[in-house]
N, C-alpha and C positions, 0 to 999 in steps of 0.2 A: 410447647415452646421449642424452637427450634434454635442450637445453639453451633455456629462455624467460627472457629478461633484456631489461631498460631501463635506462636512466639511472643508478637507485636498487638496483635490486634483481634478481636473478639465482633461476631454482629449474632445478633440473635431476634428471631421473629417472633409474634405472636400474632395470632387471630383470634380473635372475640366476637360473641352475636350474646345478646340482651335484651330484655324486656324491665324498662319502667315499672315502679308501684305504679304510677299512673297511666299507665297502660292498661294496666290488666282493669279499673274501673272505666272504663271509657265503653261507650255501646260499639261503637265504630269497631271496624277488624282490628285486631290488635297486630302489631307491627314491628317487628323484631326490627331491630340495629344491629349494624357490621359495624365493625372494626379492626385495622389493621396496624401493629406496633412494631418499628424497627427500632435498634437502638446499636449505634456502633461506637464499641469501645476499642480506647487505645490505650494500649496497657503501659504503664510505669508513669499516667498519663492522669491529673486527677477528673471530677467528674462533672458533667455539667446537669444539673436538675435530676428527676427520682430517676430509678433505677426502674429498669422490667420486674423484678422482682416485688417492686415495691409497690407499684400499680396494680400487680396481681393480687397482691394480699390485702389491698386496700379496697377492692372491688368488687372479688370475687368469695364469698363468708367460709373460712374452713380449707381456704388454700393454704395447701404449704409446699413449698420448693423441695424435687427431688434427693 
C-alpha cells in the first residue's frame, strides 16, 4: 500500500492480483486477476463506504496493517 497525505487530505494505493477457488478447478489455463484501489481521503471529513484497510483484511486471509 502506498500511503501520500498532508495536513488536509490522505490518498492511498493499492494493487492486487488473485486467483478464484474456482479457478484453480477449472481444466482451462488458470487466470490471474488485477486490480487496482485508490481511495482519497479528506481529513476532519467523515467517510464514504469501507475503508483500504478494510478490503484488505477482508480478502486477503492473515493480513494485518502495518
Amino acid at each position: 500500500m502506498i500511503v501520500l497525505s498532508s495536513c488536509c487530505w490522505a490518498v492511498r494505493v493499492v494493487g492486487r492480483r488473485w486467483i478464484n477457488d474456482s479457478d484453480l478447478t477449472a481444466a482451462d489455463k488458470v487466470k490471474e486477476k488485477d486490480a487496482i484501489y485508490i481511495q482519497f481521503v479528506l481529513k476532519g471529513l467523515g467517510n464514504i463506504g469501507d475503508s483500504t484497510e478494510q478490503l484488505l483484511s477482508d480478502s486477503i486471509p492473515g493480513y494485518q496493517s502495518q
